[in-house]
Steps between C-alpha positions, in 0.01 A plus 500: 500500500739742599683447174167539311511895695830594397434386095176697559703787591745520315255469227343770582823691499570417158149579434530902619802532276228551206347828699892592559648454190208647313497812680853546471489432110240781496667765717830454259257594226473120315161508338291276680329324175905382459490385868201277451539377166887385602388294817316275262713461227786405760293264662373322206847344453557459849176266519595299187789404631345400846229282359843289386358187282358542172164350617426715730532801235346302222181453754440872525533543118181219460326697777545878299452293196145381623355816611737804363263770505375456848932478563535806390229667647561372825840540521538897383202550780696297773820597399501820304192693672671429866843582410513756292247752736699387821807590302394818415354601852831498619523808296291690752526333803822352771571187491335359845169752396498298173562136700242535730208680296583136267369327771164538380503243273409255810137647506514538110545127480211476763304731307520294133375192664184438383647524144638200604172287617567535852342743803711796583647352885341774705769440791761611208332784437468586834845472608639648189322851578758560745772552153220726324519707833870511542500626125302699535644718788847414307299737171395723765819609606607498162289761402713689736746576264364431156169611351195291451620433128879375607359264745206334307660442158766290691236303691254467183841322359524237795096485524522363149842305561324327837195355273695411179764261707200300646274512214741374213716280754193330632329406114786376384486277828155367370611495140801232583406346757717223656641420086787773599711555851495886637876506320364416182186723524764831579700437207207457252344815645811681492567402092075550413602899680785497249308686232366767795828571605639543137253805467614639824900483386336700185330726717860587670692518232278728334509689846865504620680276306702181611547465833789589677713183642449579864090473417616139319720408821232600751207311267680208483549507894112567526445160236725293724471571888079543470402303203720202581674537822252619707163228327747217540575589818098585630400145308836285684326671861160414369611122376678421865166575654207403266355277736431744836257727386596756852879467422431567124317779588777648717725463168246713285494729787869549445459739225404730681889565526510617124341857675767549775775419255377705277512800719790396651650445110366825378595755838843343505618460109307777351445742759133486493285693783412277811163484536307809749301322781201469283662289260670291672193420709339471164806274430474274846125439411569377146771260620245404808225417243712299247620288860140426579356486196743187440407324790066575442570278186577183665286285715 
């Protein structure tokens, strides 16, 4: 168990370095379609050469083959729709402000449920108002210091970015079922994005031109500590514990972490404002409700 912690952790480390990296991509002035388009396109090869055996690969290709449409759809909504606005929020917003407003996406994924055939879980809901308060007083004392404008357009971004990740993530769940394993689902939904994130390296190049190496360097570093370090690392914890629903639960509660090292990330590397008393109660209570909102989904 107390292995299972620490990979939960430290996955949740890796995790933060997307809200850390990104924000420091964007205060150097790297154009933030360039920062989202290069994450993917760095971790499709990363992924193919993961998946190892032919088979494995030649599965996913049969899968897309079978259904490419819905593919594509799916995977620009999961993958390009959620990365792209979170991306460009960090535009407008510190990294930890950016990190915990994400946190949404718990009740987002509550609130597409019934999409899905199945009763919103009430207790869920319940327990996950305590993040829509603490983000709420966290866009409360933003307002502080930017106008109504500055601080919505950021949180319109991760609004959209918090139901896209569910949405897409979760049909492409039903559209594979058990024929592919969450590996081989990643990659195919990170090579159906391929054609999204194409038009977004257009869009930049039209904008500002090829990206400077230290934007490359620092996407490359996003690709490999969050989308492979840090997933391996949260489904290893998940894997040693799969069969005690409380300790599982204690793992998921884990990423909680991805907030404080965020902050601690962004005030430390990049000089970013600590958050005023407001905030960081705002802060506490977002952290507090992705803790118990872990544990109100097991038994």
């Amino acid at each position: 168990m107390n292995n299972a912690i620490l990979l939960g952790l430290f996955s949740s480390l890796f995790f933060a370095a997307t809200f850390v990296l990104n924000r420091s991509m964007s205060l150097s002035g790297g154009d933030a379609w360039w920062s989202a388009a290069l994450r993917f396109v760095f971790m499709l090869p990363m992924l193919y050469l993961l998946l190892g055996m032919q088979t494995k690969r030649s599965a996913v290709y049969r899968a897309i083959r079978q259904a490419p449409i819905a593919w594509l759809l799916w995977s620009t909504v999961g993958f390009g729709l959620f990365y792209l606005p979170l991306t460009l929020s960090a535009d407008y917003a510190s990294s930890w402000l950016v990190a915990s407003s994400w946190q949404i996406t718990i009740i987002a994924g509550i609130l597409l449920t019934p999409l899905f055939g199945q009763a919103i879980p009430l207790r869920n809901l319940f327990f996950s108002c305590l993040i829509v308060l603490g983000i709420i007083l966290l866009q409360i004392d933003n307002l502080r210091t930017l106008s109504l404008r500055e601080s919505l357009y950021p949180l319109l971004l991760i609004l959209l970015a918090a139901f896209a990740y569910p949405l897409g993530n979760r049909k492409m769940m039903v559209l594979v079922g058990n024929r592919l394993t969450t590996q081989q689902r990643v990659y195919g939904m990170v090579l159906c994005s391929m054609p999204f994130w194409l038009i977004c390296m257009a869009i930049a190049t039209t904008n500002s031109g090829l990206p400077p190496v230290s934007q490359v360097s620092q996407s490359f570093m996003v690709a490999l500590f969050s989308g492979v370090i840090a997933t391996l690392l949260f489904f290893k914890a998940t894997e040693l514990v799969k069969h005690n629903m409380k300790q599982l639960a204690v793992i998921e509660a884990t990423q909680a972490g991805e907030i404080l090292f965020t902050l601690l990330g962004g005030v430390l590397l990049l000089s970013d404002p600590m958050p005023s008393g407001l905030a960081f109660v705002g802060l506490m209570i977002v952290v507090l409700g992705i803790f118990i909102n872990g544990f109100s989904t097991k038994p």
